[in-house]
C-alpha positions, 0 to 999 in steps of 0.5 A: 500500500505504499504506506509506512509502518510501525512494527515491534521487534521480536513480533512475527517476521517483521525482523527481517525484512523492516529495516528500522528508517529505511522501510519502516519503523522498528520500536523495541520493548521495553521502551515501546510506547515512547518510540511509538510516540516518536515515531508517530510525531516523525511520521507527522512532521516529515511526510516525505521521508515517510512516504519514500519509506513506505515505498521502500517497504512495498519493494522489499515486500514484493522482492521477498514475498513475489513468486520468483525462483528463489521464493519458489525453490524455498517453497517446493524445499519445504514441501 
């Protein structure tokens, strides 16, 4: 969706893929809460660096997640 987001570390697989600043933004326990807030305020006050990070994250997303051969092959090895 070409939007940024704002994930926990240690949550589902979100380490490997969100790059803190780059495709995303990464809060950390047990300081969550205060990240979030500052997170939110960074989004809110610079839309344009959260917008290429929201791109950004659609590009990982897609190179990662597409069917390729390499996301294929790592399939059908599980299979």
């Amino acid at each position: 969706m070409r939007k940024p987001v704002i994930v926990c570390s240690g949550v589902g697989d979100f380490d490997q893929y969100i790059i803190n600043g780059t495709n995303g933004y990464v809060v950390n326990p047990p300081h969550e809460a205060e990240e979030f807030e500052k997170y939110i305020r960074f989004v809110y006050n610079n839309q344009e660096a959260a917008r290429q990070a929201g791109n950004e994250l659609r590009e990982s997303v897609l190179s990662i997640f597409s069917p390729n051969k390499a996301t294929m092959d790592l399939y059908l090895a599980k299979i």
